[in-house]
C-alpha positions as CSV (number, residue, x, y, z in Angstrom):
1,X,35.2,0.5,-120.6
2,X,36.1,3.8,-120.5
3,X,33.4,6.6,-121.3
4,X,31.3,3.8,-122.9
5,X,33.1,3.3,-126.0
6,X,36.4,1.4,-125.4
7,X,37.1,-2.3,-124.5
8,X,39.1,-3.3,-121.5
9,X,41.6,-5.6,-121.9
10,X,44.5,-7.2,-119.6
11,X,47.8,-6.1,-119.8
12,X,50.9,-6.8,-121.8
13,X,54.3,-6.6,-121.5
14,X,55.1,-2.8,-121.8
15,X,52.2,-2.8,-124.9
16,X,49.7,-0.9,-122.8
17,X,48.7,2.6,-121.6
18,X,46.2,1.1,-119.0
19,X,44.2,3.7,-117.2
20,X,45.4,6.5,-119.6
21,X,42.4,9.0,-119.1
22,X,40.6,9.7,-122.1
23,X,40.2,13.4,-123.6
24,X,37.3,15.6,-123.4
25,X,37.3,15.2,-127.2
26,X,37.6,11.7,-127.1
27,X,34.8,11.1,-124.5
28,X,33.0,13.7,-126.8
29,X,33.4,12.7,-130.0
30,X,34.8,8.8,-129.3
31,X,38.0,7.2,-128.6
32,X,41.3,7.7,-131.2
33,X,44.5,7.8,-131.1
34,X,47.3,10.6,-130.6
35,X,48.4,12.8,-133.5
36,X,47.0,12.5,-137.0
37,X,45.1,15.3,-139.0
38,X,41.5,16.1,-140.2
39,X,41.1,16.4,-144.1
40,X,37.6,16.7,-145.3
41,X,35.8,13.6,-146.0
42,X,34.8,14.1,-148.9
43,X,32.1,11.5,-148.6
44,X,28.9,12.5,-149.8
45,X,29.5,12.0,-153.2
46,X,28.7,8.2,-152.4
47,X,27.7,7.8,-149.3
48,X,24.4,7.1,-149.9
49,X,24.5,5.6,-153.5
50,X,23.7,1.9,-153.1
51,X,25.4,-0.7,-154.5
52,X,25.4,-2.2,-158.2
53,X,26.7,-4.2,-160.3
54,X,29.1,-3.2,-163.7
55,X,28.2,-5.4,-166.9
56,X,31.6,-7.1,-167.8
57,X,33.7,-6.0,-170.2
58,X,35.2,-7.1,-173.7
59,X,38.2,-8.1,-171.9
60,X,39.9,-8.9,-168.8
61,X,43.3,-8.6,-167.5
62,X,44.6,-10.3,-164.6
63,X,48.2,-9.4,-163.1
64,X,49.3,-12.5,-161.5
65,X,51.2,-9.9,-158.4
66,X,47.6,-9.2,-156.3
67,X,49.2,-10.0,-153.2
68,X,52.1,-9.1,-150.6
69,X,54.3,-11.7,-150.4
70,X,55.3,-14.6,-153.2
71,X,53.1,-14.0,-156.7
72,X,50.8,-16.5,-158.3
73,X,52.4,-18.8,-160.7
74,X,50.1,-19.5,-164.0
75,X,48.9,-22.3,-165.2
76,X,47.0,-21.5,-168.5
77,X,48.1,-20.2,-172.1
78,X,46.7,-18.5,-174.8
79,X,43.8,-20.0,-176.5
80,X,42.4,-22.2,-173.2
81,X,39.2,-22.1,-172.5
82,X,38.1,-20.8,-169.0
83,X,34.7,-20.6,-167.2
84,X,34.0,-18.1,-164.5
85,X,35.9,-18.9,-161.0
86,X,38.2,-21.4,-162.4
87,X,42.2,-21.4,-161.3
88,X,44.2,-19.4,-163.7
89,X,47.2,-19.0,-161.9
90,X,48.2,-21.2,-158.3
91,X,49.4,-19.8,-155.3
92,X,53.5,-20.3,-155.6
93,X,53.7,-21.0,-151.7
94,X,52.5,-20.1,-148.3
95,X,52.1,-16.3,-148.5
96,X,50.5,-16.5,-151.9
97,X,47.3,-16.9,-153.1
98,X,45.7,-18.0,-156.7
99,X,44.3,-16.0,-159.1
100,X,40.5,-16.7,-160.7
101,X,39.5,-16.0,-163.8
102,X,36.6,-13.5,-163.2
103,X,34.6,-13.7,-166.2
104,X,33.9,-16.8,-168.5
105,X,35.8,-17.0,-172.2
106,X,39.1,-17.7,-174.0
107,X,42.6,-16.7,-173.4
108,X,43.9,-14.3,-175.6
109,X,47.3,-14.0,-174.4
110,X,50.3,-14.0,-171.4
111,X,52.1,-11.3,-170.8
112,X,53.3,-8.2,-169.9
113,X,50.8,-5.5,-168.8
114,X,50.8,-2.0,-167.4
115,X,50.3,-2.7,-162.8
116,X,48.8,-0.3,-160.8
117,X,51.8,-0.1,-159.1
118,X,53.9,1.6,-161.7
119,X,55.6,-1.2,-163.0
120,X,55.0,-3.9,-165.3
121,X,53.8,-7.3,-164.3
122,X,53.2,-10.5,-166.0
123,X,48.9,-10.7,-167.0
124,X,46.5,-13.2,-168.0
125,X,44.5,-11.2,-170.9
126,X,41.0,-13.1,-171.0
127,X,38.4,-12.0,-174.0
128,X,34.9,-12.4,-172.5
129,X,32.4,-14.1,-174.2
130,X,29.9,-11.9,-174.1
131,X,26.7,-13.8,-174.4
132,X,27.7,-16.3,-171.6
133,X,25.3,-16.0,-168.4
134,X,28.7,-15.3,-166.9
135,X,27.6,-17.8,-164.0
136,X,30.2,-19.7,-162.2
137,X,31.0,-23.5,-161.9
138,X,28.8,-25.1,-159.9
139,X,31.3,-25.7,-156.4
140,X,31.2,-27.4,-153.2
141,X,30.0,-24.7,-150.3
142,X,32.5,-25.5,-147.3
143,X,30.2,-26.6,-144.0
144,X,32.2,-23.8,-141.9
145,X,31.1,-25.5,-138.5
146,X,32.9,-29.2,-139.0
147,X,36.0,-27.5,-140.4
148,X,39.1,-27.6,-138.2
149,X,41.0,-23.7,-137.9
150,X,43.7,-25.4,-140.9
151,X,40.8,-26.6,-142.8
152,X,39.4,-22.8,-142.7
153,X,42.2,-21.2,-143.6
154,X,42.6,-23.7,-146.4
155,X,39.4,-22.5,-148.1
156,X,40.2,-19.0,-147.5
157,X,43.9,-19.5,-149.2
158,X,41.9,-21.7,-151.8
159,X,39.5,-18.6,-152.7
160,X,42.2,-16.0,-153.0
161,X,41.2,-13.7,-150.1
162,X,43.5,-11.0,-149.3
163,X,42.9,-7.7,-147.4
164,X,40.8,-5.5,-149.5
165,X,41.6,-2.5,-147.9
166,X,44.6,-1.4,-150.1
167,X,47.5,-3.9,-148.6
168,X,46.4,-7.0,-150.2
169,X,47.6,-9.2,-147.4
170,X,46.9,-12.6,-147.4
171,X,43.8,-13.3,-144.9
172,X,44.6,-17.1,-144.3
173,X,48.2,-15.8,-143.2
174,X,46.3,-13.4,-140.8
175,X,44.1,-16.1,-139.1
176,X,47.6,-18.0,-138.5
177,X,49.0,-16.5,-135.5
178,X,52.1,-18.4,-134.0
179,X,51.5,-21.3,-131.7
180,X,52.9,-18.9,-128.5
181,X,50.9,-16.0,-129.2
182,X,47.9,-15.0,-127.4
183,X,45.2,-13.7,-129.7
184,X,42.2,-12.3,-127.3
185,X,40.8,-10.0,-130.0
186,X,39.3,-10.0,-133.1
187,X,39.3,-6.3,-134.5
188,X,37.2,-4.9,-137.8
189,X,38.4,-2.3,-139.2
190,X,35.2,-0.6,-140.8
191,X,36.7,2.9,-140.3
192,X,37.3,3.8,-143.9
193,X,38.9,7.0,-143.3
194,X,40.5,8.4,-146.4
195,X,38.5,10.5,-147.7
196,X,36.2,9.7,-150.8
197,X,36.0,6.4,-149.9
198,X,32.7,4.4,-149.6
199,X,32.8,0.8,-150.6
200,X,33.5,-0.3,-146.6
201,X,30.4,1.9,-145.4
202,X,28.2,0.8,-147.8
203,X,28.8,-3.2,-147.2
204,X,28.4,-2.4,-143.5
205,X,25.1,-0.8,-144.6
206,X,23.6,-2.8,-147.0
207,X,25.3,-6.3,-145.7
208,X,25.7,-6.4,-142.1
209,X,24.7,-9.8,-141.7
210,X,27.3,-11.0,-144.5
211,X,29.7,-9.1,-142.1
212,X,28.8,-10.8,-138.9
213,X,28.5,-14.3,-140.4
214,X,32.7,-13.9,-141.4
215,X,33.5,-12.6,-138.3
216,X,31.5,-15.8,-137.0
217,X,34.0,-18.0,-139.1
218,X,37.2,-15.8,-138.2
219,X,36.2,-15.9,-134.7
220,X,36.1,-19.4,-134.4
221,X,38.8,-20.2,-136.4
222,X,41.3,-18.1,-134.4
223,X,39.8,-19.8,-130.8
224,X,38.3,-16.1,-129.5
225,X,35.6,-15.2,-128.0
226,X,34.6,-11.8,-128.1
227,X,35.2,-9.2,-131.6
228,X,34.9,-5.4,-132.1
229,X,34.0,-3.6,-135.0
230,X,35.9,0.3,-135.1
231,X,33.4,2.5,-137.6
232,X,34.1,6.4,-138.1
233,X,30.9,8.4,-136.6
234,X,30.9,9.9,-139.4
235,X,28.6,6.6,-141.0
236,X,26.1,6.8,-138.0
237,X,23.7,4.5,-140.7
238,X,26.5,1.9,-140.4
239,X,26.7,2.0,-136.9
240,X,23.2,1.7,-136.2
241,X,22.8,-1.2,-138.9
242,X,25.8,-3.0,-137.7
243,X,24.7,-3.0,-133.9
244,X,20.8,-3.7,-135.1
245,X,22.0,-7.0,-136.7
246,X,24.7,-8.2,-134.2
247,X,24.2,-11.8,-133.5
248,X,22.7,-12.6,-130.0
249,X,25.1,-15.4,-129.5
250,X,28.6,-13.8,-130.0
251,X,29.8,-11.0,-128.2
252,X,30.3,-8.2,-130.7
253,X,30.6,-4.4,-130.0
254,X,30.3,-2.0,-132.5
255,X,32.4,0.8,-131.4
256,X,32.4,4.9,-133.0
257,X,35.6,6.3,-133.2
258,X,36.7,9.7,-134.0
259,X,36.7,11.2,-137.3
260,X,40.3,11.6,-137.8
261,X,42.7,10.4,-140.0
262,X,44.8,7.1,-140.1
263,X,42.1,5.5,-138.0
264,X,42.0,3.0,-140.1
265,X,45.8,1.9,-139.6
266,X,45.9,-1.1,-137.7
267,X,48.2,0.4,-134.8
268,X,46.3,3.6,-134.2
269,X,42.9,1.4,-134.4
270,X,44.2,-0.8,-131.7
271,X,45.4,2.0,-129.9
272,X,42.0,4.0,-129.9
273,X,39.5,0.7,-129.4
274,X,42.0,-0.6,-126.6
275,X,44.6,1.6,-125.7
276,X,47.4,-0.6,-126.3
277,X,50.1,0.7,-128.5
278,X,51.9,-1.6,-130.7
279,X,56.0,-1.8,-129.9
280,X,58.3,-0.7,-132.8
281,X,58.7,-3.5,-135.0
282,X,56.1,-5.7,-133.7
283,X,52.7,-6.7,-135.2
284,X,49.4,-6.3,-133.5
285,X,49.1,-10.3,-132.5
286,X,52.2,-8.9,-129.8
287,X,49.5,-7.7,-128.3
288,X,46.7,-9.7,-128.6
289,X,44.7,-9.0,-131.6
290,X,44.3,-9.5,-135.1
291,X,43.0,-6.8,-137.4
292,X,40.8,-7.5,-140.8
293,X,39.4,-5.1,-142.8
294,X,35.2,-5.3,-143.3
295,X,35.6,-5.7,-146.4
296,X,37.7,-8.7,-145.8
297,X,35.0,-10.0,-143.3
298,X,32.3,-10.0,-146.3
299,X,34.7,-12.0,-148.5
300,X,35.1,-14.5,-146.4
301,X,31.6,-14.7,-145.6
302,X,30.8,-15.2,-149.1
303,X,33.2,-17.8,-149.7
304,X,31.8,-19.9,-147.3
305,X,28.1,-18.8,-148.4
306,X,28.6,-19.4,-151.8
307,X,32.0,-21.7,-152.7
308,X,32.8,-18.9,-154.4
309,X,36.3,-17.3,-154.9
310,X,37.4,-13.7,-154.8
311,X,36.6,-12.9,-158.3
312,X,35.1,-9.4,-157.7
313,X,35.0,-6.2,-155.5
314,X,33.4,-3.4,-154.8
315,X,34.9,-0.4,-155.6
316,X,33.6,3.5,-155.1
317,X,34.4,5.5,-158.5
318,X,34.5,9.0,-156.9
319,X,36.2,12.4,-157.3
320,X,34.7,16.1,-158.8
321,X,36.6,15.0,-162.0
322,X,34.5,11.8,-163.0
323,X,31.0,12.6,-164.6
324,X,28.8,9.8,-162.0
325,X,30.5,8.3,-159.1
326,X,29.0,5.3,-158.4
327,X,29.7,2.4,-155.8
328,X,30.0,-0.7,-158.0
329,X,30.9,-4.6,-158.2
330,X,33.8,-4.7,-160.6
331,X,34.8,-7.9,-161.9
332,X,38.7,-8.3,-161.1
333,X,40.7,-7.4,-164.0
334,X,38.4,-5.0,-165.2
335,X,40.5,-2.1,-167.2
336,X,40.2,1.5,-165.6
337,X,38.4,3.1,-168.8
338,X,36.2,0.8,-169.1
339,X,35.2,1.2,-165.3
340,X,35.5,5.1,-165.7
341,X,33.4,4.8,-169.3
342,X,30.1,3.1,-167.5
343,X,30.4,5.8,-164.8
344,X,29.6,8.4,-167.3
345,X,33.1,9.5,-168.3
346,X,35.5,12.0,-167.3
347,X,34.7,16.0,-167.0
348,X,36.7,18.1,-169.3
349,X,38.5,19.3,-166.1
350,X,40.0,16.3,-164.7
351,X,43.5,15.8,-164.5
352,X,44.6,12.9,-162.3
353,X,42.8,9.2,-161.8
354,X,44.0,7.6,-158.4
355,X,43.6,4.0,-157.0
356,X,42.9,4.6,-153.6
357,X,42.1,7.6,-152.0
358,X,44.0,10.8,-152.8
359,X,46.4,10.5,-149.2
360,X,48.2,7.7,-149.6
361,X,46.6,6.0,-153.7
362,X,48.4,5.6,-156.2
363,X,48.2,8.1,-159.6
364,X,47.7,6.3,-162.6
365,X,49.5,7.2,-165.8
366,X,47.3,4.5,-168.3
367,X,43.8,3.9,-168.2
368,X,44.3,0.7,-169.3
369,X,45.4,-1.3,-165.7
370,X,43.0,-3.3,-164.3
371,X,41.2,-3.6,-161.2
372,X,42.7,-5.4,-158.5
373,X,41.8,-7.3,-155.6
374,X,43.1,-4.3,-153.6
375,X,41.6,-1.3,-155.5
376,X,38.7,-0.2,-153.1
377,X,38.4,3.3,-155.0
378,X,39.0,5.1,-157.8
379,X,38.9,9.0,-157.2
380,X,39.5,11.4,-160.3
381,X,40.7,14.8,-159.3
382,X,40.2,18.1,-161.6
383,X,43.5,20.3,-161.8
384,X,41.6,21.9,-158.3
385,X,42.1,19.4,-156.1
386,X,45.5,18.1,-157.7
387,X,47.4,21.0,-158.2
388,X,50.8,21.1,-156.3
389,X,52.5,24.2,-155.1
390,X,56.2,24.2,-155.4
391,X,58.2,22.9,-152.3
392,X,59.8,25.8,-150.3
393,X,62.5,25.4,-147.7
394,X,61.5,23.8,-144.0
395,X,60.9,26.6,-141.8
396,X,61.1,24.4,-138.8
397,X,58.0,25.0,-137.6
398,X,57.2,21.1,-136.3
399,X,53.6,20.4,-137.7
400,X,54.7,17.8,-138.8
401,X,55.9,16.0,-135.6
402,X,52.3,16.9,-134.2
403,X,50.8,15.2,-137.2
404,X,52.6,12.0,-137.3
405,X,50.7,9.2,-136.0
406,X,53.7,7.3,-134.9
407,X,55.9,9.8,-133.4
408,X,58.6,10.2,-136.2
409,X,60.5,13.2,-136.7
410,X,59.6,13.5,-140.5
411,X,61.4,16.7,-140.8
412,X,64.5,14.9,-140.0
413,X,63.8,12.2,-142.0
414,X,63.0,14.2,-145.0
415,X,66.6,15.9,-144.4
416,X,68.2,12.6,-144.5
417,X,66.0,11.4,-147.7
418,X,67.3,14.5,-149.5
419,X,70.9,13.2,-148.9
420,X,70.4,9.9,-150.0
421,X,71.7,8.4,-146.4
422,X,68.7,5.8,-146.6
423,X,70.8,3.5,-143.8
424,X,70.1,6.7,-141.7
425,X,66.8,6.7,-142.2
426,X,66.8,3.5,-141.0
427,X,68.4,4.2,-137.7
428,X,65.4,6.8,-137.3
429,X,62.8,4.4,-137.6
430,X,62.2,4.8,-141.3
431,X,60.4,1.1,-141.0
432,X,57.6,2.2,-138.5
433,X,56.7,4.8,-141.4
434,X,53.6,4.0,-143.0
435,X,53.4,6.6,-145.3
436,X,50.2,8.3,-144.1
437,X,51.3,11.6,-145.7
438,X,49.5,13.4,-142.8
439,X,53.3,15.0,-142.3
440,X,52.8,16.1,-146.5
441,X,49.3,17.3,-145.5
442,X,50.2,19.8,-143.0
443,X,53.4,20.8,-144.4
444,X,53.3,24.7,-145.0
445,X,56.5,24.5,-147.6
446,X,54.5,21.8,-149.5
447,X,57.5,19.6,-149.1
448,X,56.1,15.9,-150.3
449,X,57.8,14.2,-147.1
450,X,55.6,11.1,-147.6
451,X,56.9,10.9,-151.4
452,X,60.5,11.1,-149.8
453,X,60.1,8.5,-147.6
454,X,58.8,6.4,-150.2
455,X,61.7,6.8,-152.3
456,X,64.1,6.2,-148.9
457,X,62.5,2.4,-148.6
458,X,63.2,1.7,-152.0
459,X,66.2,3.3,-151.7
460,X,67.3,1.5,-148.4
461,X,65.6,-1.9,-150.4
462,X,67.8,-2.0,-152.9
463,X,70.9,-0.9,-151.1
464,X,70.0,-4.0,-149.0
465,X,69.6,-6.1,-152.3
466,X,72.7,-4.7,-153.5
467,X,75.1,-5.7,-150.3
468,X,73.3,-9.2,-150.3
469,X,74.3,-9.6,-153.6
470,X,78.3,-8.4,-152.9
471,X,78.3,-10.5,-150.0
472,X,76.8,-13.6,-151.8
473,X,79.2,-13.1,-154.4
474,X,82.4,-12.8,-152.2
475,X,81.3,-16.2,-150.1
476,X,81.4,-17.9,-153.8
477,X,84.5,-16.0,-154.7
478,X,86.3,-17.2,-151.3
479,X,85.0,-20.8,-151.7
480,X,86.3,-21.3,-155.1
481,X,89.6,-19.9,-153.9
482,X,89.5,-22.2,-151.1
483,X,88.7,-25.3,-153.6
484,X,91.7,-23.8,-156.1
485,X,93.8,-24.3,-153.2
486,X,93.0,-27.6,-151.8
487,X,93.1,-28.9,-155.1
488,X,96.7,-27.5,-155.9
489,X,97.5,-28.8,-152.4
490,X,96.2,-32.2,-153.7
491,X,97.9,-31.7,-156.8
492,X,101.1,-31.4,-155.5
493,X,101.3,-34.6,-152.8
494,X,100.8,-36.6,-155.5
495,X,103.9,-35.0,-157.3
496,X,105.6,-35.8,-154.7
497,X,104.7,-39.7,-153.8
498,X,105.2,-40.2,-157.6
């Protein structure tokens, strides 16, 4: 280890800065990565506010789309009847996972329904019944230590786990690394750095042994042997519970890291816990680990605690503009005034309501989407905070290639966004973007590179989408010709024998 708070491990091919010496800031202040910036916190709104639970609503809305990767497929209609926990919609292949109803009652409708992503998204509208005990279906705890690692992963699928940090990845598709890769490392990512944010720090506080009995599961179900947990010293309570409660039997180090921001990204936490840097292109199993997010952990903890599925989160309602922040367990599905309305309401003064955390959440223009599984926060912001000077020219001054985490040249990108040349983009290493916004942070023109870049993916996306399409359309085109042609070469030998 280097200055006490890093973990050794062997080397990769070309994926390693071994024996890089650490900073005096890092050896002060604990290991990070390169780059980044430091916005305030913004914590203390919450940060000591324990956890409770929201009464449900009238009515719940579930998108089917709470995942990366395929949506869930539905398999009720209005009128059913549905208890707490049960199936509403199946996962519609491998990286997919179902969808549970989260409160018990009748199905009102199926349909469209405003998504926290901006769009519109199909949505299973459930009218509570509101003097049910709202307690689920009796189910069938899974006995984690005879399961097999596909068995485990089976149960995790089954329950709907995804990534609760914001990504809502799949965690069964996580715990199944390919047969050739080496996975030596286990990596929690309690950091929690954008700002606001709570819900992570206070599970760490209030449940560290839910969070040590999923890394248990995780750690035997992907075959390693030793686990780290990354936590901001900025929670030094969550620290000290979390290394207080660690298991004697598994080797688990609870590691604090700077206070900087993204250290919560999955490269930049591998690269300040181990020093490995992750290639362009590749994914952390390349070298070695696999990352969950602590929230994550406690889900799958609970799952195989309880049988039951992913049917709630908790979510920190935060931000000068809301009247009581709160940390609360919000059923999924839960509409945004109704979470906002039991937290005391908004201030005459507020202005914008983000999922997320104000660098890279999502501003919402109706307060009637719901809850996902990937909403950790909710932060309202007074016209204060979320004012936005107007953009000035670049004036070159390369802030923003000190900020960048992952060594882009955003000004140049930003350029090349402006133009519309997404395939450009591209060829600068628009993928490896992660849109941070530290580069939009920094930026003395206020020029919303992070926005830009955004817009470029999609941009790039669909131009991909579009020359799929062209070139689908011209292989039919030149096999019907081909067929036209065969068959008027047919058509004409048999002219000719007759």
């Amino acid at each position: 280890m280097i200055g006490g708070d890093t973990v050794a491990m062997p080397a990769t091919n070309g994926a390693t800065r071994k024996g890089r010496k650490r900073s005096l800031s890092e050896l002060l202040f604990g290991p990070s990565f390169r780059h980044g910036v430091h916005p305030p916190d913004s914590k203390r709104l919450t940060a000591h506010l324990p956890i409770r639970r929201m009464p449900f609503p009238e009515e719940i809305v579930l998108p089917l789309r709470q995942n990366s990767g395929k949506p869930a497929r539905v398999i009720v209609g209005p009128g059913d009847r549905v208890e707490r926990g049960d199936v509403i919609a199946v996962a519609d292949g491998y990286v997919s996972v179902p969808v549970h109803a989260s409160a018990a009652g009748v199905v009102a409708d199926v349909g469209w329904w405003p998504h926290p992503d901006g769009t519109m998204d199909t949505a299973v509208r459930i009218r509570v019944d509101r003097f049910n005990p709202q307690l689920p279906r009796p189910r069938i705890v899974p006995e984690w230590q005879g399961l097999t690692p596909d068995q485990v992963r089976a149960a995790v699928q089954h329950a709907g786990v995804v990534g609760l940090g914001g990504a809502g990845f799949p965690t069964h598709v996580k715990l199944n690394p390919p047969p050739d890769t080496s996975i030596e490392l286990l990596l929690i990512n309690g950091a929690e750095c954008e700002p606001y944010l709570t819900s992570d720090h206070r599970v760490m506080v209030e449940l560290p042994d839910r969070v040590h009995f999923g890394i248990r599961v995780m750690m035997q179900c992907l075959g390693v042997d030793r686990a780290v947990i990354g936590v901001e010293r900025n929670k030094p309570d969550a620290i000290a519970r979390l290394r207080a409660t660690v298991p004697p039997d598994l080797d688990i180090q609870v590691i604090g890291l700077t206070v900087k921001y993204p250290q919560g990204a999955e490269k930049m936490l591998i690269e300040a816990v181990t020093g490995r840097q992750v290639p362009s292109g590749k994914l952390p199993m390349h070298v070695g680990t696999v990352v969950q997010n602590v929230g994550s952990i406690a889900a799958v903890a609970e799952v195989f605690e309880t049988g039951y599925p992913l049917i709630e989160r908790i979510v920190t309602v935060t931000g000068p503009g809301v009247r009581q922040p709160r940390n609360l367990i919000v059923p999924v599905g839960t509409k945004l005034r109704d979470v906002l309305e039991f937290c005391g309401g908004l201030t005459a003064d507020a202005t914008e309501v983000i999922f997320g955390g104000p660098m890279m959440g999502l501003p919402q223009p109706d307060l009637d989407v719901p809850i996902v599984k990937g909403t950790s926060g909710v932060v309202v912001l007074t016209e204060r905070e979320s004012a936005r000077p107007d953009a000035l020219p670049c004036i070159h001054c390369g802030r923003c290639l000190d900020a960048c985490p992952v060594f882009l040249n955003p000004q140049q990108l930003g350029q090349l966004a402006q133009l519309g040349l997404y395939e450009d983009m591209a060829a600068h290493h628009l993928a490896d973007c992660m849109l941070c916004g530290s580069c939009s942070y920094v930026c003395p023109s206020n020029i919303p590179l992070s926005q830009m870049f955004a817009l470029g993916k999609t941009g790039l996306r669909r131009q991909q989408q579009k020359a799929r399409r062209e070139a689908a359309e011209q292989e039919r085109a030149a096999k019907e010709a081909a067929e036209r042609e065969a068959a008027e070469a047919a058509g004409g030998k048999e002219k000719i024998v007759a």
